[in-house]
N, C-alpha and C positions, 0 to 999 in steps of 0.2 A: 517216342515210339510206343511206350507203353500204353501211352492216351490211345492213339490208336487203333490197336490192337482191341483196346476195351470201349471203343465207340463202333469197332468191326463185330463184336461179340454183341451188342444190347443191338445193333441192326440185325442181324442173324436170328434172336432174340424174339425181336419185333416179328418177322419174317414168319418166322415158324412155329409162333407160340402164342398170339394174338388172334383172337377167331378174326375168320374174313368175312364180310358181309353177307348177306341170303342172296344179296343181287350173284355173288360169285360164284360160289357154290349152291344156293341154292336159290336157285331162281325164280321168283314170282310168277304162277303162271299167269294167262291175263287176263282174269275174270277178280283175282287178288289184286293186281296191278292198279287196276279200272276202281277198287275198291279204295285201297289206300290212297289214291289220288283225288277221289270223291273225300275223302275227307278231309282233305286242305284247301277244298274247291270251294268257292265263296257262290259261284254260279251252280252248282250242284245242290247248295244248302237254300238258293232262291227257287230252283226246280223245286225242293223238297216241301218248301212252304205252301205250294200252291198243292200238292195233294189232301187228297179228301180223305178218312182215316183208310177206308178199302182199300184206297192205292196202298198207305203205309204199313198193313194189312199182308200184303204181299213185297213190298219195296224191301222189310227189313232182312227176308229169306236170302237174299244177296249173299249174305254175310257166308251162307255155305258156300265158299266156293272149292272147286276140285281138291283146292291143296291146303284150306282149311288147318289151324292149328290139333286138331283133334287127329284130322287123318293124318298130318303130316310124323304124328304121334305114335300111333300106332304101324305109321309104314317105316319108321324107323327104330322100333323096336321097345317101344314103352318107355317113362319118365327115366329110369336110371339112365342108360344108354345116352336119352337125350343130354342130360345133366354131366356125363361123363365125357363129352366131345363139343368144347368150346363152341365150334363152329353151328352144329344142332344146336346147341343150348339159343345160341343169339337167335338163328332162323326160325326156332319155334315161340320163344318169348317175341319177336318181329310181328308174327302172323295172329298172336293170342292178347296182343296190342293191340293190331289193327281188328282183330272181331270186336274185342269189349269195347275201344271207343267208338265205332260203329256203332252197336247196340245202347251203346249209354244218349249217344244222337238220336236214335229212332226213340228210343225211350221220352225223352224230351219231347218230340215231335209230337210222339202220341198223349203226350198229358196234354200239350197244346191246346188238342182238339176234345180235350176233357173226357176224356177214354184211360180205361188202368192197360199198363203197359206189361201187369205184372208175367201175360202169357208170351213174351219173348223167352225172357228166362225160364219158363219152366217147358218150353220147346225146343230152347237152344240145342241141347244135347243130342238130343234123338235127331235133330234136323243136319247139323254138320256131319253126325258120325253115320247118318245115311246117304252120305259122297261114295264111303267104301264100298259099298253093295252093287252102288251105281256102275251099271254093266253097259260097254258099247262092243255087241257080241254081233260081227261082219260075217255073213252068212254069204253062200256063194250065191249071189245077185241072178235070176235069171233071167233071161233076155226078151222084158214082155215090156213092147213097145208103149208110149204113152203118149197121144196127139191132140193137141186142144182142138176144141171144134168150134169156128168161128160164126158169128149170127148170119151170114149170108157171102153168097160167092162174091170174091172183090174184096172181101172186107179186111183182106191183109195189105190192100194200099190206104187203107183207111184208117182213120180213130173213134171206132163206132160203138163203143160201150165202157165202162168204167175199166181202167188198164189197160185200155188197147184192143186191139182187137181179138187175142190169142185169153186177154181175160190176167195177164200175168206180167204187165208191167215194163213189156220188152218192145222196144221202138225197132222200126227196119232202119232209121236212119244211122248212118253213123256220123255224122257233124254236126255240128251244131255249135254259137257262142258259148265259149269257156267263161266269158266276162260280160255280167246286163249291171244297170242300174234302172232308175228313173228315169237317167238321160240319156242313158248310152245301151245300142243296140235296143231299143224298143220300134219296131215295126210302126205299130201303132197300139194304141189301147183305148177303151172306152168303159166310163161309167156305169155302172150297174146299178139298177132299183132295188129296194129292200131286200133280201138277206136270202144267202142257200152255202152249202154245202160240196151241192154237185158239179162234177167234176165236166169243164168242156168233152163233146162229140163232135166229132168230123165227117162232114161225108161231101167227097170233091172238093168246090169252094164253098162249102155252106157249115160253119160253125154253130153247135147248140148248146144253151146253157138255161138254168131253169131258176127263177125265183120269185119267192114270197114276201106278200107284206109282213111286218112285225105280230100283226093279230090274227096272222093266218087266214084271213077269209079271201083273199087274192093270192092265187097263183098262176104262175107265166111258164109261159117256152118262148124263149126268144132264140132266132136267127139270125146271125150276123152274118157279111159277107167276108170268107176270109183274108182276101187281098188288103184291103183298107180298112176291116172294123164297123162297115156301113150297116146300120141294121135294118134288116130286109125286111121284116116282119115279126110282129108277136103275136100270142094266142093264150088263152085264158081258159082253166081249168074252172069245172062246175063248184061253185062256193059248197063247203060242205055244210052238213043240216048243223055239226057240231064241231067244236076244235079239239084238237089234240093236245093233250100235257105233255110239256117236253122239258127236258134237259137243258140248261144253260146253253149248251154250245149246241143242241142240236136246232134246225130250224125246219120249217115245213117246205123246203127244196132241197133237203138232205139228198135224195136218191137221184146217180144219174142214170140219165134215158139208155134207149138202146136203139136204135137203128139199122134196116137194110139197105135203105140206098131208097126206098120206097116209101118209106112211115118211119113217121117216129113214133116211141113208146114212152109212157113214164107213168112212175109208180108216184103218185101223188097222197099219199095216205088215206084220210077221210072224204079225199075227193075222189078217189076209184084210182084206177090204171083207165090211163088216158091214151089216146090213139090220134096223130094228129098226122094231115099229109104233106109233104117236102116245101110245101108253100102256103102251109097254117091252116089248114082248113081242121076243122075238128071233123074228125073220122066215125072213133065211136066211144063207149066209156062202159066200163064194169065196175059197178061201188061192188067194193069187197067187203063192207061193212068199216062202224068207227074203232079205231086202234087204242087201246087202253093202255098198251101194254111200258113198264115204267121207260123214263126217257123218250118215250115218241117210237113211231119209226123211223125206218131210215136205209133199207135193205137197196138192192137194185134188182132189176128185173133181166131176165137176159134169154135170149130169144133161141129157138130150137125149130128148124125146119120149119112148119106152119103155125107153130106155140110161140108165145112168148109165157115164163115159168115167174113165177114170184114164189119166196118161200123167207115169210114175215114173222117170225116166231114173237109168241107173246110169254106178260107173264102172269099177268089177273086174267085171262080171257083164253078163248080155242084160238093157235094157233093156224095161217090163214099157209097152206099149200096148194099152188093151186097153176092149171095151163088154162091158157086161154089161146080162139083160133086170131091168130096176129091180123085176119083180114076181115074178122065182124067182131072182134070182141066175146063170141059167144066160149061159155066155160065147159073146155074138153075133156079135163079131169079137173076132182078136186078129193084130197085125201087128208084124213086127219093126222095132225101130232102131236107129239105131246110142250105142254107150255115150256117154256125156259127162255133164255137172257140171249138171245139169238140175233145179230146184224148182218151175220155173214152171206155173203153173192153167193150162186152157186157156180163151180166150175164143170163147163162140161168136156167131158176128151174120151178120144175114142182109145179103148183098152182091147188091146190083141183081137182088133177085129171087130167086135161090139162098141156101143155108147153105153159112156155110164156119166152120170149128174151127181159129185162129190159136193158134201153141203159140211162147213165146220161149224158141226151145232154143239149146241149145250150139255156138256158128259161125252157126249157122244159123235164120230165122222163119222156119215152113213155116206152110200150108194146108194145111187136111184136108178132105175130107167126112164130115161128121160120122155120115151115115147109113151106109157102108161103112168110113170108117178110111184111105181110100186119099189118097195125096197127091198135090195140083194143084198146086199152087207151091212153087218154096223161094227165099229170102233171103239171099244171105251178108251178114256182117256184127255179130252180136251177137256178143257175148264169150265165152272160154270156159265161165266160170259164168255162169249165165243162171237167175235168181229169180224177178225182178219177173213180172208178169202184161202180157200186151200192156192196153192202153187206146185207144179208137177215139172220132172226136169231128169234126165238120169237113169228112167226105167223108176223113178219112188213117186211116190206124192208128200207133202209136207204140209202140216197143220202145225200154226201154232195160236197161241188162244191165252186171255186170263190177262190180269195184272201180275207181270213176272210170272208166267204161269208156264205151260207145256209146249215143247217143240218136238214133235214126233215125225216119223219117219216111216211109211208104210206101204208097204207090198201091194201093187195092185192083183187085181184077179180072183179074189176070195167072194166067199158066201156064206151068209148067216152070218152068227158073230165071230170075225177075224182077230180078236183081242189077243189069244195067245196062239196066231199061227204067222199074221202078216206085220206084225208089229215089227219093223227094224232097226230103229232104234228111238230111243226117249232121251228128252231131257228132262228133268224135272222144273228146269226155271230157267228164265233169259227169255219169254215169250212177250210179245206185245200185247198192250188190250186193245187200240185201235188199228194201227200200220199192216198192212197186210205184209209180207216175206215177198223176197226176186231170187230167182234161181237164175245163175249164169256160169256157166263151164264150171260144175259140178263143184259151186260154193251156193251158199245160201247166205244170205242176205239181210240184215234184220234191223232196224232202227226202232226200238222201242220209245212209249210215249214219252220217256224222262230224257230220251238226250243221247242214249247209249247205243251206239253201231258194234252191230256185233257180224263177223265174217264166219261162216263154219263149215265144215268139210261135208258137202251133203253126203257123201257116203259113209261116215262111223258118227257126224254132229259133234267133232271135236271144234272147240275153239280156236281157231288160225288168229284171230284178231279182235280186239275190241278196243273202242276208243269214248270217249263220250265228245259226242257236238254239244254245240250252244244252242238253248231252249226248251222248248216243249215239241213233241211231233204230232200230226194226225194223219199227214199224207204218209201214204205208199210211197217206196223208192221207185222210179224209173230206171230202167239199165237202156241206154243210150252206146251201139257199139261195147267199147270195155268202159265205161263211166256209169256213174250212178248220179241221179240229180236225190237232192233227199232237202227239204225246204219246212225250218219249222216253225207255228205258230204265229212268228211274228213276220212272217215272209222274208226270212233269213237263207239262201242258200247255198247249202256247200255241197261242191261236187266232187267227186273221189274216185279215182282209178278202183279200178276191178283187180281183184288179186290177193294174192298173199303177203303183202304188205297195204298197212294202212298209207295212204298219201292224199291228201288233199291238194289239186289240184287248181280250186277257184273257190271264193267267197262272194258271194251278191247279194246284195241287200236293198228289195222292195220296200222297208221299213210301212210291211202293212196288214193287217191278220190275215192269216193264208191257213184256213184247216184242207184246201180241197188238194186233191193228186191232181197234178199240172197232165196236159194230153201234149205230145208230140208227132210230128208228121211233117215231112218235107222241109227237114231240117230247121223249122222253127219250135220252139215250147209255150206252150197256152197254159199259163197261169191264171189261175181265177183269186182274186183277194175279198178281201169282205167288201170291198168297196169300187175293184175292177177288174177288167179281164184285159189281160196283157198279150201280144204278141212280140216274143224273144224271136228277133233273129240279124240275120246281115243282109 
């Protein structure tokens, strides 16, 4: 009886006197979660190997996240406290684990690349213990509408410009195959000549997609028909006087076209903005001059009542801003900028009654007016390389930019610089450098280039979810109904309910390089790979 009694007491014991883990009490939040699980990740540490030191640069900044061993330190009351209550003591030694061997990884990584590592550590501090300051301060939201504006009437049963028609990613379908391979649900598909980027256009049954040879001096707009894949026609861009230097991954049919239903458009680099009509005829051409600028271009063009807008930011050379009239080519405005690290489309939408041209440049979001080119607003705040496309959802618009870099949240309606007035809220990091963001029933959306899906509350930009996929990204997510298609580098893709829990849904596998954003319409998905263009459907 006595045994007992004193195996009842060392359970009791155990019970109430052994700290309990951090998952119990104190719970990982999950930008920490996402972290700790990156480090036992053999796939995370293969994602790792292929960044360039820039990426690593910004990758290691992770390490701060919300709940950080420092703040977690300070929000419970400084090292005695912690040391004085078992449970703290584990949950903060847990998270001061997981930063240092994090860092002692990137550390590694960056001798790799034959770079000193030693400015992690003498950053670390200031970077974690600026979680605390980090403010998500929800103002009363007021009620100033935000409407994309599309390149021509019709064009919401279409897929006539890079994202869709609306410019942001959201399909009218809502069905579409949960499950494709190579063999199963492929419609049809056909073979593509040398090399592009850009992403299929749609107009009725007529599919467009653009590509170059390897040496740049041939490029195409090809037509397909899109019931069976037959290709209807091609047409051939003016050889330019000189080539462009480009980026490993970038190619010289990076940019996709834009269409009314009338012309097609495409921004061809050193071979001008080209002008072709629905059955190949070359229309007309604007050399905008040759592009220096590092990595190539790669922008898209995106059409405005009788304009079509290009704005191709450089970074040795004057950056090219510039309308043209969509029906001779001739140039309607053209205004200067200033140079920077610049890929981004521009989005256009009409704010409480007016048009405004939101452009995610370099430092800085501006406005424009779309109908003269002049500027109403500007932003600070985005990064210096700045890719993605803004996205608009909720009465906000949303920028985010950089390797790991800023996800900002901003007030339309303002004038001059709105920096400390429409600002709603920031993140300092979790931003993509290529993926543009999807707004859907006031989440945001974010598949950064290493792997990492991240869910946020578009109204305070809190974390709901993050998870890390398999691979590398360059495409943009699609929101299809409540799904998101998200498909990475290796033409890998997984599909994912919409919401506040992570769930994946389906996995397909193209097993074939896929940088471009898939176009959807009429319940099928157009997949472009480096070597085909796919029609998904039943």
């Amino acid at each position: 009886m006595h045994k007992f009694y004193l195996l009842f007491a060392l359970a009791l014991l155990l019970v109430f006197c052994v700290p309990k883990s951090e998952k119990s009490l104190y719970p990982f939040g999950q930008e920490l979660r996402t972290l700790s699980e990156d480090l036992e990740s053999q796939a995370y540490k293969d994602v790792v190997e292929t960044m360039i030191f820039q990426d690593l640069r910004e990758e290691w900044k992770r390490v701060a996240t919300p709940d950080n061993y420092l703040v977690f330190l300070e929000k419970h009351g400084g090292i005695e406290k912690i040391n004085a209550d078992l449970n703290l003591k584990a949950a903060y030694e847990k998270r001061k684990e997981i930063a240092d061997g994090f860092i002692a990884f990137m550390e590694n990584e960056i001798r790799e690349k034959n770079k000193n590592p030693d400015f992690l550590k003498e950053q670390l501090e200031q970077l974690l213990i600026s979680e605390l300051s980090r403010s998500v301060a929800i103002e009363a939201l007021e009620a100033i509408s935000i409407e994309p504006i599309m390149p021509a009437p019709g064009a919401e049963k279409q897929w006539p410009c890079f994202r869709g028609p609306t410019g942001q990613g959201i399909a009218i379908d809502k069905k579409f195959p949960l499950n494709w391979s190579q063999t199963e649900n492929i419609i049809w598909k056909v073979e593509l000549s040398g090399r592009g980027n850009s992403s299929p256009v749609i107009w009725d049954n007529r599919i467009f997609i653009t590509s170059a040879t390897e040496d740049g001096k041939t490029r195409e707009l090809f037509c397909y028909n899109r019931t069976d894949g037959e290709l209807l026609w091609k047409s051939v861009a003016p050889t330019p006087e000189n080539v462009e230097k480009l980026y490993w991954k970038n190619t010289y049919a990076s940019s996709t076209p834009v269409t009314d239903g009338e012309r097609i458009i495409n921004f061809f680099g050193n071979s001008g903005m080209v002008c072709f009509s629905m059955d190949g005829d070359l229309e007309w051409v604007q050399n905008l001059g040759d592009f220096t600028t590092m990595h190539g271009p790669g922008t898209n063009p995106v059409m405005y009542k009788d304009k079509v807008i290009l704005i191709q930011d450089q970074t040795n050379a004057e950056s090219v801003y510039v309308a043209l009239d969509k029906f001779t080519g001739e140039i309607l405005w053209k205004h200067k900028r200033e140079s920077g690290m610049g890929w981004s489309s521009p989005l256009i939408v009409q704010v409480d009654g007016h048009d405004e041209m939101i452009y995610n440049g370099s430092f800085n979001v501006i406005g424009y007016n779309p109908d003269s080119g002049e500027q109403i607003w500007t932003l600070k705040g985005s990064t210096k390389e700045a890719v993605p496309m803004i996205v608009s959802g909720g009465g906000l618009l949303y920028s985010a930019s950089g390797r790991n870099g800023t996800i900002m949240s901003i007030r339309p309606g303002g004038k001059g610089d709105i920096t400390n007035t429409h600002l709603f809220w920031m993140n300092e990091r979790g931003g993509p450098h290529v993926p543009s963001p999807a707004y859907y029933k006031d989440r945001l959306y974010i598949v950064n280039d290493t792997g990492i899906a991240t869910c946020l509350n578009a109204l305070t930009g809190e974390t709901v979810w993050r998870e890390r996929l398999k691979g590398r990204f360059s495409m943009s997510p699609i929101v299809i109904g409540d799904k998101l298609i998200v498909t990475n580098e290796k033409g890998f893709t997984t599909i994912l309910k919409s919401g506040d829990k992570f769930e994946v849904l389906a996995e397909n596998d193209l097993a074939e390089e896929t940088l471009s954003t898939p176009a959807v319409l009429d319940g099928r998905v157009y997949i472009r790979t480096a070597s085909h263009l796919y029609c998904i459907g039943k």
